[in-house]
C-alpha positions as CSV (number, residue, x, y, z in Angstrom):
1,X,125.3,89.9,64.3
2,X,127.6,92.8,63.1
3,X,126.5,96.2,64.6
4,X,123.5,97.6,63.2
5,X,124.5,99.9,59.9
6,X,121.4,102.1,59.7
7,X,121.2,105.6,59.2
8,X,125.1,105.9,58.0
9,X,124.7,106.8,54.3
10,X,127.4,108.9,52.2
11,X,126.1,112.8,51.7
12,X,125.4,113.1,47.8
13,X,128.0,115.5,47.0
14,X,127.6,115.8,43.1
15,X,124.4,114.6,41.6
16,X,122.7,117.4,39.4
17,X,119.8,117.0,37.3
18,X,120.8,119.9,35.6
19,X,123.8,122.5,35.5
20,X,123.5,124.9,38.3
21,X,124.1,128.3,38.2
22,X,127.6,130.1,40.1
23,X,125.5,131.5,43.0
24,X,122.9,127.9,43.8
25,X,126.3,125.9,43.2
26,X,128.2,128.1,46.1
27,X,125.6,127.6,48.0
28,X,125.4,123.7,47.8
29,X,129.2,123.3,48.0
30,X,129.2,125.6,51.4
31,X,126.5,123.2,53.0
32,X,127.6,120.3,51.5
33,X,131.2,122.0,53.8
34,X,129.7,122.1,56.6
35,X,127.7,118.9,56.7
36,X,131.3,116.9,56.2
37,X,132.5,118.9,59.4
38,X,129.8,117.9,61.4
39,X,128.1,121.4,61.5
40,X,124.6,119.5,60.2
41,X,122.2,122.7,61.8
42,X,124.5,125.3,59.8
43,X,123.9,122.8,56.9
44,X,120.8,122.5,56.6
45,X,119.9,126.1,57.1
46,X,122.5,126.4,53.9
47,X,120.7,123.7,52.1
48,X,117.1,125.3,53.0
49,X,118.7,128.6,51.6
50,X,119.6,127.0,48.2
51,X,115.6,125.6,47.9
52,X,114.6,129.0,47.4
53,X,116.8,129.7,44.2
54,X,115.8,125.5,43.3
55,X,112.6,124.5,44.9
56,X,112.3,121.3,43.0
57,X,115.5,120.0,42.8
58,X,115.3,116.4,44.4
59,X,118.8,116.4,45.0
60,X,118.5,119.6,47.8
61,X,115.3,117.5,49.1
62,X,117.7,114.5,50.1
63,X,120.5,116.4,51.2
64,X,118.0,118.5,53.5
65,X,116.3,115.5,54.6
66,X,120.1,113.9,55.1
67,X,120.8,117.3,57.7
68,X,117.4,116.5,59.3
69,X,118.3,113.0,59.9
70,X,121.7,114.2,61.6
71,X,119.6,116.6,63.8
72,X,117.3,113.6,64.6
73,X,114.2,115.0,63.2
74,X,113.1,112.0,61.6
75,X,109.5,113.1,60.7
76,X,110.7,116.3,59.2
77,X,113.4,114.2,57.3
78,X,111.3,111.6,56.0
79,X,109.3,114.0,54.1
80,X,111.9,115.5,53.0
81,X,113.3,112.2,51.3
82,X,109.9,111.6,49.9
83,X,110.4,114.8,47.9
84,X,113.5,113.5,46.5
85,X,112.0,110.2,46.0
86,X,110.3,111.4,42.9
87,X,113.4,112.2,41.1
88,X,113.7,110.1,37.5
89,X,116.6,108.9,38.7
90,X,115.9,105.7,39.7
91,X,119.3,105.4,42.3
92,X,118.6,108.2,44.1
93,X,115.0,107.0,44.2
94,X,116.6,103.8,45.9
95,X,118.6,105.8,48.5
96,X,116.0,107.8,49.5
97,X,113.7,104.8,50.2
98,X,116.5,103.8,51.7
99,X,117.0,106.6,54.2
100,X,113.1,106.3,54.9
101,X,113.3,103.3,56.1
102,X,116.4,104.4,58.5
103,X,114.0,107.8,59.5
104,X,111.0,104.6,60.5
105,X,113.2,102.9,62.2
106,X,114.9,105.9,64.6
107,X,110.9,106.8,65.2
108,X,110.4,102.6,66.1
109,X,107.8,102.5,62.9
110,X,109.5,99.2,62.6
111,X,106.4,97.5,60.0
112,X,106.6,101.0,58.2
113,X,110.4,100.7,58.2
114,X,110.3,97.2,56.1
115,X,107.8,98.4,53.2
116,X,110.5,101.1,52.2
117,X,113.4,98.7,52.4
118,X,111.8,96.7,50.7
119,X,111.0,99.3,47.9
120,X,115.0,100.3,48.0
121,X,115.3,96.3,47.0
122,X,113.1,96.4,44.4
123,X,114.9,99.1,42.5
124,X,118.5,98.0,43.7
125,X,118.3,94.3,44.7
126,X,122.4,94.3,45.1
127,X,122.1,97.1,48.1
128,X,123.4,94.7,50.5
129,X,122.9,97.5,53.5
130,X,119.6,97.3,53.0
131,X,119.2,93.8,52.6
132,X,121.0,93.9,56.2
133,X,118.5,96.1,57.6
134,X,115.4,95.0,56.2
135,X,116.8,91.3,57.9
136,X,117.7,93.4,61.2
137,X,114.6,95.1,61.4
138,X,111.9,91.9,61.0
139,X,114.8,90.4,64.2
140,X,113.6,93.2,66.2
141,X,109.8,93.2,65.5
142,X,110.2,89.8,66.5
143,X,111.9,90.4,69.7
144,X,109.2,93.0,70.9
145,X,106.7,90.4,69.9
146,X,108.0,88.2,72.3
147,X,108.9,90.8,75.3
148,X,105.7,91.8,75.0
149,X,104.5,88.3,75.2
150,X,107.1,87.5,78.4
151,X,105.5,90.9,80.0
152,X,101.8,89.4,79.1
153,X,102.5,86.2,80.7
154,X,104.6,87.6,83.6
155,X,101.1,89.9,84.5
156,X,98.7,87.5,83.9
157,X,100.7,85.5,86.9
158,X,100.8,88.7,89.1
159,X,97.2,88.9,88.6
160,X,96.7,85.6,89.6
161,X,98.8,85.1,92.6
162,X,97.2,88.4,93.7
163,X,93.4,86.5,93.0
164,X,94.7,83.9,95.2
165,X,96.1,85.9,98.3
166,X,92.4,88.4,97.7
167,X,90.8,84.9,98.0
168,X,92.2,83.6,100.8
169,X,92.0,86.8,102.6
170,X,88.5,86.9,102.0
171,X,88.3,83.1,103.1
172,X,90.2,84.0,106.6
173,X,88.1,86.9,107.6
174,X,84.4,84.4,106.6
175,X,86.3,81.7,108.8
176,X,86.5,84.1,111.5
177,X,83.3,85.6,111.4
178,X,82.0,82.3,111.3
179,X,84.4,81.6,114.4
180,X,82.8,84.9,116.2
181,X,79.3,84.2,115.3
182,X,79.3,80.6,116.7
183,X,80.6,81.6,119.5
184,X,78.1,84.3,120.1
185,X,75.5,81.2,119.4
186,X,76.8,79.3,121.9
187,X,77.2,81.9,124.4
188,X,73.2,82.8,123.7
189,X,72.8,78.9,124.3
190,X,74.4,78.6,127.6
191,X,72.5,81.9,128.9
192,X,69.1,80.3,127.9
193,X,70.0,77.4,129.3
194,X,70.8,78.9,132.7
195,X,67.4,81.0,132.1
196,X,65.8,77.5,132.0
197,X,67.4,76.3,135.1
198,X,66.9,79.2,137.2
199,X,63.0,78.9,135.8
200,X,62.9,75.6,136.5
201,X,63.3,75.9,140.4
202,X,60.2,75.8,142.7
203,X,59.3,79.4,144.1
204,X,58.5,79.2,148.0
205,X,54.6,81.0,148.5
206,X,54.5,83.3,151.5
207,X,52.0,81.0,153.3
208,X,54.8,78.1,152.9
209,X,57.4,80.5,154.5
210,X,55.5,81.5,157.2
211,X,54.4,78.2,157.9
212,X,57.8,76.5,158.0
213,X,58.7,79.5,160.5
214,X,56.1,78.9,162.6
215,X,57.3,74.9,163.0
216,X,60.9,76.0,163.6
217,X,59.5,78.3,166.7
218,X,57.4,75.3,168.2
219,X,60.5,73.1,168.1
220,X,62.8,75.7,169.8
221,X,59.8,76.6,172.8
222,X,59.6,72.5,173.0
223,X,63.2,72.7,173.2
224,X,63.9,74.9,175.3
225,X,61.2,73.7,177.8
226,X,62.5,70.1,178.2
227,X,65.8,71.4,179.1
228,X,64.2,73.8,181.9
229,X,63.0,70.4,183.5
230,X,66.1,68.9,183.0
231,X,68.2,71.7,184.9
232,X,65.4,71.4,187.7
233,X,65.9,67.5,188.3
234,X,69.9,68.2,188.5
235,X,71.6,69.0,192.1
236,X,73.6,71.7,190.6
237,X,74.7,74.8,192.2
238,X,73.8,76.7,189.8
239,X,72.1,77.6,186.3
240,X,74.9,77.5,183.5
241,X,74.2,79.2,180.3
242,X,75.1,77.1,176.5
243,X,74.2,80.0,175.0
């Protein structure tokens, strides 16, 4: 699509409603100077000067709200432009519609933007700029519409894929706990178990003890006595100690 054409309109140079006197008409031509040089700040403040003599003229309302535009002060320009809107003459009421829609668009008012080219058509349907821009303006509403739907869609995945790793982080630490706590169960399990066995065993009484004792030191006096009369039936020279 050719490059964009908005906001490049042709400085009104010689409409008057009315004849203007020497001193307002010096004034106008001096701005109207420096605003073909490029010097839109000393232009305006020119143009602002001629108001005073003129308030009403619609044609220093567009050319102020044309020095505005230059300066990029776009809501101080569009009011400006709807001043000279309500000139009779229906032409200049076209361009400054016109110029309103360019002031929307530099301030991305893009619906607001549409309603005044629209209104520029109505008065001037052969105005083939803005015809262009109305056209190139609806291409770019609809080109937001669907980055912002690309952006939408692109988040909604994020949000998703970060559901899914919060899910399965959450799922990893249960599994774990789970883990630990059967293990602690089993562990408990084991120890009860070994509680049972060690419960389980018979407990010797004292009376058992001593009585088992008392066997053991019969059997080693019975012992040791049969082997006295053995050593004492043997012709041997002498007593040898096994122990």
């Amino acid at each position: 699509m050719e490059k964009l054409k908005l906001l490049f309109i042709a400085l009104l140079l010689a409409w008057c409603a009315a004849p203007l006197d020497a001193g307002l008409k010096g004034k106008i031509d001096s701005a109207n100077g420096m605003f073909s040089r490029g010097k839109f700040e000393e232009a305006l403040s020119k143009y602002q000067d001629a108001q005073v003599d003129d308030p009403e003229n619609p044609v220093l309302h567009f050319n102020c709200g044309d020095a505005l535009y230059k300066t990029e002060k776009y809501e101080e320009a569009v009011k400006e432009f709807e001043k000279a809107s309500y000139s009779k003459d229906i032409e200049l009421q076209a361009k400054s519609y016109y110029n309103i829609g360019n002031s929307l668009f530099k301030s991305e008012k893009l619906p607001e933007a549409i309603q005044y080219y629209q209104k520029c058509l109505e008065l001037n349907p052969k105005d083939n700029d803005a015809k262009y821009n109305l056209e190139y303006t609806r291409k770019k509403i609809k080109e937001n519409m669907d980055k912002n739907k690309k952006q939408d869609k692109q988040q909604d995945k994020q949000k998703q894929q970060q559901g899914k790793q919060d899910k399965n982080g959450k799922n990893d630490k249960d599994k774990k706990e789970q883990q630990a706590q059967q293990a602690k169960e089993e562990k408990g399990k084991e120890g009860q178990k070994d509680k049972g066995q060690e419960e389980k065993k018979p407990k010797m009484s004292k009376e058992d003890a001593e009585r088992i004792l008392k066997a053991v030191n019969e059997d080693e006096k019975k012992a040791l006595g049969k082997k006295k009369q053995q050593m004492k039936s043997n012709n041997w020279g002498g007593v040898k100690e096994d122990w």
